[in-house]
N, C-alpha and C positions, 0 to 999 in steps of 0.2 A: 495144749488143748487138742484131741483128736477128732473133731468132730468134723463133717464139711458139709460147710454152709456154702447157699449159691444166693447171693442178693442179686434181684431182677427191680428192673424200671426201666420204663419204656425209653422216657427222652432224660440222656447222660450231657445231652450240650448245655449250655451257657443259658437257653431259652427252659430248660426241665425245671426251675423255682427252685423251691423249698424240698421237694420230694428228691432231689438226688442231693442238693445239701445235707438232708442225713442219710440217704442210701452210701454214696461215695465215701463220707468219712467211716463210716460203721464199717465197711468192705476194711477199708485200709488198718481200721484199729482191730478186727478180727485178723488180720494177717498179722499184725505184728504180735497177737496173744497167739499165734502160730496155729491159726485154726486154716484147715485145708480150705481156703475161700476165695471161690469163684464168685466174678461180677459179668450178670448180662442185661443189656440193654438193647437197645431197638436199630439206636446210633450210635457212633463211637463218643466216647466221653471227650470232657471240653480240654482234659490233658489225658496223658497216656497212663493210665494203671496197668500194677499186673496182675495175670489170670482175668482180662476181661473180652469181653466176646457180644462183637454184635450181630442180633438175628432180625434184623429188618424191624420198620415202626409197627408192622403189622402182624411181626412175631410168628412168621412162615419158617424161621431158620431154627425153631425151639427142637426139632425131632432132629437136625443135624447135629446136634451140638456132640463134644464125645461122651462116649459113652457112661464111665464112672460118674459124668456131673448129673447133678437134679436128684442122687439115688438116696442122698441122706436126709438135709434138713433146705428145704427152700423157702426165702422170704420174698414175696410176692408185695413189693409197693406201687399203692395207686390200683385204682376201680376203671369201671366204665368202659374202653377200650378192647376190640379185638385183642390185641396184645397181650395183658393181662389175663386175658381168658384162654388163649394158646398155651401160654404158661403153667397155669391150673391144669389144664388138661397133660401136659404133658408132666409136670411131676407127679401129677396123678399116675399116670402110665406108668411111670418109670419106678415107681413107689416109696416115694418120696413123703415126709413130713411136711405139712403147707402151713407156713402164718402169712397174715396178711395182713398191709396196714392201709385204710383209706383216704388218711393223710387230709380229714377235713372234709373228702368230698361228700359225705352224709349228715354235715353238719346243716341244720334246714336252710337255710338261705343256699346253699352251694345246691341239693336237692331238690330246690324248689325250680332252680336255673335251668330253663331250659327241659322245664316241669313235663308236658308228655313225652318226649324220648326217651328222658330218663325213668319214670314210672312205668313205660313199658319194658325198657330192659333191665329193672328193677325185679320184676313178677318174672320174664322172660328165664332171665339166668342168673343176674346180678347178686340175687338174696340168696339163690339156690348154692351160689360158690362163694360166698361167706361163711353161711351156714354151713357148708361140709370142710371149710378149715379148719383141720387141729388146730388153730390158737390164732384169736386178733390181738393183733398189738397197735396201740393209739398212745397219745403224747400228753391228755391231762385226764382228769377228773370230766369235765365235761361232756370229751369226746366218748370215753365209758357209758356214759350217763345215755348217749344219745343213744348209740349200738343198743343197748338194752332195750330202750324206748321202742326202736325199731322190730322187738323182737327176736334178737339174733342171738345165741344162746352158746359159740363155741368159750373158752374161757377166754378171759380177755387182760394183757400184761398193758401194765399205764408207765410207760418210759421217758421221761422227757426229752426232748430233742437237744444235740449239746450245739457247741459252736465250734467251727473251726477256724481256727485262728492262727494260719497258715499268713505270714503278711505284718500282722498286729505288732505293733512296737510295744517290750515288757510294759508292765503297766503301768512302773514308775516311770519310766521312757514318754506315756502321754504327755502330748499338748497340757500344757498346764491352763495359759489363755487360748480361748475359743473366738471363732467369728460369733456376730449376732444370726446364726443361720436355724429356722427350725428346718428340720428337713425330713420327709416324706423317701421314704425307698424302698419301693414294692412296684410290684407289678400294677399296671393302670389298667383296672379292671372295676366292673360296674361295683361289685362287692366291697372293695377297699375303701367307697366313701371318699375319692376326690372331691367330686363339685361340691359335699357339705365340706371338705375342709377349706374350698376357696372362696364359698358362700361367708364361712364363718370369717375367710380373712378378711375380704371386703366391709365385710359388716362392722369390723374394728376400728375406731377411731385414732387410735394412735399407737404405732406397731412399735414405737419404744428403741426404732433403730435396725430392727430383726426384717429382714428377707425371709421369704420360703423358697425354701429349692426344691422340688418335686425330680425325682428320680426314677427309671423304670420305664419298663416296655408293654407293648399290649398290642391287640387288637388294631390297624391303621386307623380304621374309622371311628375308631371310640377316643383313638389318643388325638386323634383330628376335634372331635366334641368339644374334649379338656384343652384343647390349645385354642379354639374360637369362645370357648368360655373364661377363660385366660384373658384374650383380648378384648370380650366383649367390658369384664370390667372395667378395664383402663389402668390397674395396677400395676406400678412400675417394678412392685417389689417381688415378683412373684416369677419364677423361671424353671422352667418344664425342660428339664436336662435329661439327655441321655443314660439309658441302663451302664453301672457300671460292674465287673464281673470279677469273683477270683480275688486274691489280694487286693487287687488297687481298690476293692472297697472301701475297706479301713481307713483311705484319707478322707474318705466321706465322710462316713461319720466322727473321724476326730475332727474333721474342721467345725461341728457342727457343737451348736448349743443345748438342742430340745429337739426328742424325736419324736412324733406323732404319726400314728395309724388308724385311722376312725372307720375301719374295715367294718362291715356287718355279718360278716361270716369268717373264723380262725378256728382250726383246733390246736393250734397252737401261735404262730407268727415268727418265723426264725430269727425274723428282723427286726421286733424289741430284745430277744436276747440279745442279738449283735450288737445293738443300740447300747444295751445296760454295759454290755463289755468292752465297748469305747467310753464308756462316762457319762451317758448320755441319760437325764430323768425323761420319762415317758407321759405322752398322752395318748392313752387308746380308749376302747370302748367295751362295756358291757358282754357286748358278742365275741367277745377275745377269751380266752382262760388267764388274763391276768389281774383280776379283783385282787390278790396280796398286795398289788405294788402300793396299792394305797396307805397297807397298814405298816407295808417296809418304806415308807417315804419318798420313796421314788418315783409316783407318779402324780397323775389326776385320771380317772375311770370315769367316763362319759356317756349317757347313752347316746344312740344315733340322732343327736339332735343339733339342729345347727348351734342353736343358742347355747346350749352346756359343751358344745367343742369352741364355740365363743370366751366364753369364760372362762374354761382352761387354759386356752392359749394366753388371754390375759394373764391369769391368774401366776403362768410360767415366766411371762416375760415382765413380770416383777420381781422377780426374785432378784436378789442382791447378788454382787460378782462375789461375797465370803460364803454367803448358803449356798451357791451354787456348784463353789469347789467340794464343799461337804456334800455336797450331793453326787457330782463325780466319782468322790472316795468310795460313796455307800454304793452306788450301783456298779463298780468294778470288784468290790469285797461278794455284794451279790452273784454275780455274772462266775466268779471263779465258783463260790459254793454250789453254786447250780447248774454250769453248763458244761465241763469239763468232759471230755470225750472220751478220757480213762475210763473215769467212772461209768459213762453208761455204757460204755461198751463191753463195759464186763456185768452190767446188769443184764445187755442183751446176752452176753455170752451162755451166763446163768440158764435165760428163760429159755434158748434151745437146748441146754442141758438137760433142761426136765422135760422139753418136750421130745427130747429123743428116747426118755425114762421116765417118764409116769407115775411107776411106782413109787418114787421121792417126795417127800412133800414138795410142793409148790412153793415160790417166793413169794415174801408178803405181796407183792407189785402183781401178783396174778389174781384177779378174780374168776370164782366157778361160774 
C-alpha cells in the first residue's frame, strides 16, 4: 500500500474513550498493510507506538511537525476543539486530503450538551470545516442519517468500528461459567443513563442473585452524584468501581453475565461490541445504532425509560444457565463477523484509495 495516511486525535491517553480506541488500532492495522502512517495526537498515547508524534492538546505543534507528513491523506477524529481545527488548517496548508470522523459528537443529545457554546462554534467554524472535508466517515447508518439532517453534504463512508482484542483469551479459551454480575463499563457521563440504570435496579424486587458493577470515569462531581445516589438507595448490590484500561479489561467483561448501556446518545458504543466479544447478551437503548441485536437474539432494545430498562434487566436475569451459554456462542460468532480489525481496516484502506483518486468508483460504503 503506497499511500501516507496521518491519523490525528487530540487525547491518545487511557482517559481519550472510544475515539482513540479506533484511531490507535486503525494507525497500527494501516502500518502492518504497509501503508506510510503517521499517528498524531495532542499527548503521548497510553503505550508507545510507531511513527507517532505529540503536538500539545491545543495543537500549537501541527506546523512543526516534518515536513513530508500531512502532504497526502489526513484523517482528522473528533470535532469541537482548538486542536482539531489547527489540524484542518494545517493539512489544509500543506495540501493534504481531509476526512473527518465526529465520532457521535453531532449526534442530538451530545449537540444539544452544552447547547449555546456549541451552536455558536457550530455557525462560527465548526460546520464550515465539515463542510470543506473531502469525505466524512461515521460508524453506522444512523450517524449518516444525522450528518445529512444537518446539512452537511461532503460524501460520507459508514465503517463500523472494530475491536481490539489485544488481551482476550481465544474464544474457545472463555470462562465457560460466569459470575451473576450485569455490568456497566463506560465513561460516567450524564448521557450514558446511570441514575435510570440504578433507578431501574432499585425498582426490582428480586435481583435473582446478580450484582451490578458499574465501571468507568468521569467528571468528579458527577461520579460524586452517582456515588451519593448509590448510597442514598441503600442497595448493597450495587458497586461503582474504577475505570479499567487496555487488556486488563477483558477480565471484566468475562467475569460478567449481562452487559447493559442505557446511554441516550452513541453513534456507535465500542463497549457492546467488546461486550458481544466476551459472550456477553446486551441491554442498550433505542439511542444506540444497535436495534439488530434484537433480531440476532442477543439482546433487549429499550427506550430511555426506567420501567423498559426495568424489564429487561428482569427479563435477562431469567434466562436459564443452558440459554445463556447459547447466547454466549451467538454473540462471540457475532463479534468475530463484525468487528474484526482486518477487515475494516482495509475497508478504511479502500476509502482513502479513492479519495486519493476520485476518478474510481466509490465503495458501496460511501455515500454522495
Amino acid at each position: 500500500m503506497s499511500l501516507s495516511i496521518t491519523t490525528i486525535v487530540r487525547d491518545a491517553g487511557h482517559l481519550g474513550g472510544g475515539i482513540v480506541n479506533v484511531a490507535r488500532p486503525l494507525h497500527l492495522g494501516l502500518m502492518g498493510l504497509g501503508a506510510d502512517a503517521s499517528f498524531v495526537s495532542g499527548n503521548r498515547p497510553f503505550e508507545a507506538i510507531a511513527k507517532a508524534y505529540a503536538v500539545g492538546m491545543g495543537g500549537k505543534g501541527f506546523t512543526k511537525l516534518p515536513a513530508p507528513m500531512m502532504r497526502s491523506i489526513v484523517h482528522i477524529h473528533g470535532i469541537w476543539t482548538p486542536f482539531e481545527y489547527n489540524a484542518f488548517r494545517e493539512a489544509r496548508r500543506r495540501g493534504a486530503r481531509i476526512a473527518m470522523s465526529p465520532h457521535g459528537a453531532l449526534e442530538p443529545w451530545a449537540f444539544n450538551h452544552k447547547w449555546a457554546k456549541k451552536r455558536i462554534a457550530w455557525w462560527i467554524y465548526q460546520k464550515r470545516l465539515l463542510q470543506s472535508a473531502d469525505i466524512l466517515i461515521v460508524n453506522s447508518g444512523q450517524e449518516l442519517r444525522r450528518l445529512r439532517s444537518l446539512g452537511l453534504r461532503p460524501p460520507i463512508a459508514t465503517i463500523a468500528n472494530g475491536v481490539d482484542l489485544e488481551g482476550l483469551p481465544a474464544f474457545e479459551d472463555m470462562k465457560a461459567e460466569r459470575e451473576r454480575i450485569v455490568l456497566f463499563f463506560s465513561r460516567i457521563d450524564p448521557k450514558k443513563g446511570v441514575p435510570d440504570l440504578i433507578n431501574a435496579w432499585i425498582s426490582l424486587q428480586d435481583h435473582k442473585g446478580y450484582c451490578l458493577h458499574i465501571h468507568g470515569h468521569g467528571e468528579e462531581a458527577y461520579v460524586a452524584k452517582i456515588r451519593q445516589l448509590i448510597a442514598t438507595s441503600g442497595a448493597s448490590d450495587i458497586k461503582l468501581l474504577p475505570p479499567v484500561f487496555g487488556a486488563a479489561r477483558w477480565e471484566i467483561f468475562e467475569n460478567a453475565s449481562i452487559y447493559v448501556l442505557p446511554s441516550y446518545s452513541e453513534n456507535f458504543g465500542i463497549t457492546v461490541a467488546e461486550a458481544l466479544t466476551a459472550g456477553l447478551p446486551v441491554i442498550t437503548t433505542r439511542a444506540t445504532p444497535w436495534s439488530d441485536l434484537t433480531n440476532a437474539g442477543l439482546g433487549w432494545i429499550v427506550g430511555n425509560d426506567i420501567k423498559q430498562l426495568r424489564n429487561a434487566l428482569e427479563a435477562s436475569m431469567l434466562v436459564d444457565s443452558t440459554h445463556m451459554s447459547v447466547l454466549r456462542e451467538k454473540a462471540k460468532s457475532y463479534a468475530r463477523q463484525h468487528f474484526a480489525w482486518e477487515t475494516i481496516t482495509q475497508r478504511y484502506a479502500e476509502t482513502y484509495a479513492w479519495l486519493s483518486a476520485q476518478h474510481t468508483p466509490a465503495p458501496a460504503w460511501i455515500d454522495h
